[in-house]
N, C-alpha and C positions, 0 to 999 in steps of 0.2 A: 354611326347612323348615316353621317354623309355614302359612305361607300354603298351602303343598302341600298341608295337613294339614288347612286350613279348607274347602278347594272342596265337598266334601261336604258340611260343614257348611251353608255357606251355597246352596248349592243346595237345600238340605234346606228350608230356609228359604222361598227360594223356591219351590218347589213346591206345600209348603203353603199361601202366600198365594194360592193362584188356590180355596183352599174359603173359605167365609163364614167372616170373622172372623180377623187374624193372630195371635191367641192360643189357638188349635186346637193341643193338644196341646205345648204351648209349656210349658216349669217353670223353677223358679230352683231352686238346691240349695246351701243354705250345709254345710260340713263339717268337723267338729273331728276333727285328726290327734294322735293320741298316739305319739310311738315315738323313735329316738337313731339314732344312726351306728353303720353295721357295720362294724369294721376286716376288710376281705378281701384285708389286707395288712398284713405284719407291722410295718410303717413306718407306718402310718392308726394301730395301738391308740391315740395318745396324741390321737385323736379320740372312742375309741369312749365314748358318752353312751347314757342312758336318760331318760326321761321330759320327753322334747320335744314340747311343744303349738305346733300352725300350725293358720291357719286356711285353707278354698281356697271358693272359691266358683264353683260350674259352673251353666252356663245350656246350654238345649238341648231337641230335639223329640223325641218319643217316635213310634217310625213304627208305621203303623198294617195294614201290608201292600200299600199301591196297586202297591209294585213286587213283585217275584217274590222279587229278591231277598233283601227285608223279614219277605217269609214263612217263608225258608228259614233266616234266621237266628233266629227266633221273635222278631218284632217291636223289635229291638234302638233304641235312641239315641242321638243322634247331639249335639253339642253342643262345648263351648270352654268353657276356665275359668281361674283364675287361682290362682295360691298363690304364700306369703311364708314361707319357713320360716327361724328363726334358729337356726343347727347348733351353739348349745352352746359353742363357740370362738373364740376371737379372731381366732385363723390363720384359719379357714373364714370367720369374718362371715356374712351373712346370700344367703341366694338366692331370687329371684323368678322368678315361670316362669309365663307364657303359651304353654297348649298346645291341641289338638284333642283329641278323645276319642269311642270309642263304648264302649256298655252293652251286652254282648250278654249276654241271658240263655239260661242253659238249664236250669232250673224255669222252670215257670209256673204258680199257683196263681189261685184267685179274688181272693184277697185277700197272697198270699208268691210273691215268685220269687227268686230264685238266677242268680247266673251274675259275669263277670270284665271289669272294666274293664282299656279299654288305651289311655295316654295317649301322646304324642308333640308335641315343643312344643321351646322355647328355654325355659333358665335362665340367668339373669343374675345374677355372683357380685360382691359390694362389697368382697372381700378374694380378692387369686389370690397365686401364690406370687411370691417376688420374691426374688434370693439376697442384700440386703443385708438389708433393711428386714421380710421375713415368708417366711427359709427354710423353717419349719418345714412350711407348706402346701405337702404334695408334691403334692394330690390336685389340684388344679385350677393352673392357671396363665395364663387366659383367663378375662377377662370374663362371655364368651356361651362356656353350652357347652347340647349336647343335653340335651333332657330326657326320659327315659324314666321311665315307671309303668305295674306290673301288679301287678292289685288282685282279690281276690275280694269278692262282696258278699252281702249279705240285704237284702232288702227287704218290708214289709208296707205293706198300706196301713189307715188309719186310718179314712178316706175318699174324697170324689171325688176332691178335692183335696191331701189330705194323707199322706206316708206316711213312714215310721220308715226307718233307713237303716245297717246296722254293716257293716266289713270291714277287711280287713286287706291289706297288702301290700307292696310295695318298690319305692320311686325310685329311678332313677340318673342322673347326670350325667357328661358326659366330653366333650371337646372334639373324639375321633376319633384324638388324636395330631399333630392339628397343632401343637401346641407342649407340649415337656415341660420338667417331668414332667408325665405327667399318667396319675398311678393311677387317677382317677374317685373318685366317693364314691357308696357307698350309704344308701340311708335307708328301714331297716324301717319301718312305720306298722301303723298301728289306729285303727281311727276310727268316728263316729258323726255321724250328722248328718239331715237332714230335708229332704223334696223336695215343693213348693208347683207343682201343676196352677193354671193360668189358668185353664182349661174343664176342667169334668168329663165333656165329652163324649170316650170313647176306643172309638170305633167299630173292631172288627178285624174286617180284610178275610180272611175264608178262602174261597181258589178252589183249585180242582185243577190241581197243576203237573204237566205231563206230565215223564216221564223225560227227562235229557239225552241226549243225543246223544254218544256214546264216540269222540271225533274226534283228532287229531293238529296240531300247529301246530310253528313255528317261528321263534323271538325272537331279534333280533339287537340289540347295546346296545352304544353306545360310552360310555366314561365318562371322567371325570377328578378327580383332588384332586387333595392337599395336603399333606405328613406331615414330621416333624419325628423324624429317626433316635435324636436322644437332644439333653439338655438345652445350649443354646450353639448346638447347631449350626445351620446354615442351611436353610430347608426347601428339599422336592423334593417334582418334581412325579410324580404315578402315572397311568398310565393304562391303560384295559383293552379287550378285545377282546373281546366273550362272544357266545358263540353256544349255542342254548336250543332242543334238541328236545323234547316236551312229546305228553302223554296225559293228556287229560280223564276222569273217570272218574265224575264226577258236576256239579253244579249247580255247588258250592264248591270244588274241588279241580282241581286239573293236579299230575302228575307228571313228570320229565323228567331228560334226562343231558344233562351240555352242558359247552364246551370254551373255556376261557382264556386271553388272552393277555396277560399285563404287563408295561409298560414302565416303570420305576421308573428314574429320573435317579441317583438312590442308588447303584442297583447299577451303573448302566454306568458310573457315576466309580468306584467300589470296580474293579471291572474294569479299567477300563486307567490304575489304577495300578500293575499285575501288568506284567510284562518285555513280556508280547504284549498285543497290540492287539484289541482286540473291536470290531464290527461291533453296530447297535444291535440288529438281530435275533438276535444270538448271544447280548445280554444280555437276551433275554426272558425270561419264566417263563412256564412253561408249567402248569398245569393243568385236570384234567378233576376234574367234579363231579354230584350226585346233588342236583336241586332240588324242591322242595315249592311251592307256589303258592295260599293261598288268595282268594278270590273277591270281592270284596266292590262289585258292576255295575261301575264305572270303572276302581274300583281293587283294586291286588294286592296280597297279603302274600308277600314273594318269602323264602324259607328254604334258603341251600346250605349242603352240605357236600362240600369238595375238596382233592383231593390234590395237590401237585407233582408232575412231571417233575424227573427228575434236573437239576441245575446247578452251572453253576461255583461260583455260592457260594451253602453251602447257606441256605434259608429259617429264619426261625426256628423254624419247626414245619415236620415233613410234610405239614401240612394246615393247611384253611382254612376259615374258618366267613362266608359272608354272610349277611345279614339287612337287607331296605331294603323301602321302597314304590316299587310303579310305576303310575304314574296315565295312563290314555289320555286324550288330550285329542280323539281323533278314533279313529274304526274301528281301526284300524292302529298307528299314532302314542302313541308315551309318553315322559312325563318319568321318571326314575327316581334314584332315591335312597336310598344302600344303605352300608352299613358292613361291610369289612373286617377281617376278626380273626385273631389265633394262640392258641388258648387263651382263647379269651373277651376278649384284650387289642388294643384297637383298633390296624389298623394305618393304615388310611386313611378317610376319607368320604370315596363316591363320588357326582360329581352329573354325569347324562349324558340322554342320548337314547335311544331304538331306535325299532324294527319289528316288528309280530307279523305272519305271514302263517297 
């Protein structure tokens, strides 16, 4: 996931090496976290803590508008960073987490802007749950699990080079549900920290972007995991069938309605362990959903919410929430990578292909 999540990064990278000098617009950013663990589970309370310090340290390029894109999101940044946080607990132990990230602001002052970081990465836990040795860790029970953070921020600057930095926000970890238990853990934060320019040279490109074009498309994705029905058991495999009508309505944005198919190993063994016999199409599920789509040139922020079709055995919820990236690696052509939920509660990670036409 991390690498997925760096190609921008390092593209970004690259780009800017073709201007004089590879420290154009280039920073390092040390940051001190203050905050404890959210029990959002009434089996987590005997985690929940206060007044936990991590350090994280992010590197990264501040764009200056050469693409269109760049403008549209008010010159946002792009970068990779690290953090070590110790959760307070024995059971938990400590997590490490290399992730990608952008800065997108929406103030912009001469000297103050505003706006929300959004991270994406791997965290790596040195205590997971184990039914002999550390029951009590229901939240994690893998190693390597996802890592999410979104963050609001302030920023000023001091000078060319230098500027002040506070925000607040929340990480989360979770494995996806390949193996449980696995509640996830959240981690409120607060923080402060400072961001060191290599060059004070920050030239912004402002051109006239003409209006998009109100156009129509059509995504087709195949996918597949990995999911773990409950603690002991043997995992199965998911896989999905989507199809993705879509309307453009600006620069950043697609809207669309689009149609479901899963084949989940789980249900078709729940299935014919019933008197009759099921057919693997008969053990599909079926849902349609309402997607969101934003923009960001290669890549997309994909956002559904969907309903089931009636079945023989019913879903844990009527409905369905995804949330992944999809990255074009060509015109047409994407990777995609996306998380399944019922209520917020991972049911699988999906990692697959499609086609936009």
């Amino acid at each position: 996931m991390t690498s997925l999540l760096l190609i921008p990064v390092f593209n970004a990278f690259a780009e800017e090496e073709r201007d004089p000098g590879f420290f154009r617009n280039l920073y390092i950013q040390p940051v001190m976290h203050y905050g404890g663990v959210w029990a959002h589970r009434s089996d987590l309370r005997v985690f929940s803590s206060y007044g936990l310090p991590w350090f994280e340290l992010n590197v990264g390029r501040e764009k200056t508008g050469r693409e269109q894109w760049e403008q549209l999101y008010n010159y946002p940044s792009l970068g990779a960073g690290f953090s070590r946080i110790n959760l307070g607990h024995d059971a938990l132990g400590q997590a490490s987490s290399l992730f990608g990230y952008t800065d997108i602001r929406l103030t912009r002052g001469t000297n103050f802007s505003s706006g929300f970081k959004l991270a994406l990465g791997l965290g790596h836990f040195n205590r997971v749950y184990d039914s002999d040795t550390n029951p009590l860790n229901v939240a994690v029970s893998t190693n390597i699990n996802l890592y999410f953070n979104l963050a609001y921020f302030f920023t000023y600057n001091l000078n060319d080079h230098l500027s002040l930095r506070a925000g607040a926000g929340l990480v989360h970890f979770s494995n996806g549900a390949y193996k449980k238990p696995n509640r996830g853990l959240n981690v409120l934060q607060t923080s402060i920290g400072v961001k060191y320019r290599f060059s004070p040279d920050h030239r912004l490109i402002e051109e006239y972007i003409e209006p998009a074009e109100t156009n129509y498309g059509l995504t087709i994705a195949l996918t597949g995991g990995v999911m773990q029905p409950d603690a002991g058991m043997p995992n199965y495999g998911v896989h999905s069938f989507s199809l993705n009508t879509t309307r453009r309505f600006n620069h950043l944005q697609r809207l669309g309605l689009g149609f479901d198919l899963f084949y989940n190993e789980y249900v078709f063994e729940k299935l014919n362990g019933e008197e009759m016999t099921y057919s693997k199409w008969q053990s599909l599920r079926k849902g349609a959903y309402l997607s969101h789509e934003l923009i960001f040139k290669n890549m997309v922020i994909v956002a559904n919410l969907g309903f089931y079709f009636p079945h023989e055995i019913t879903p844990p919820t009527p409905y369905y929430q995804r949330i992944g990236l999809r990255y074009y690696i060509s015109k047409g052509t994407l990777l995609n990578l996306s998380l399944i939920a019922h209520k917020g509660r991972a049911e699988v990670v999906e990692w697959g292909i499609g086609y936009s036409f």
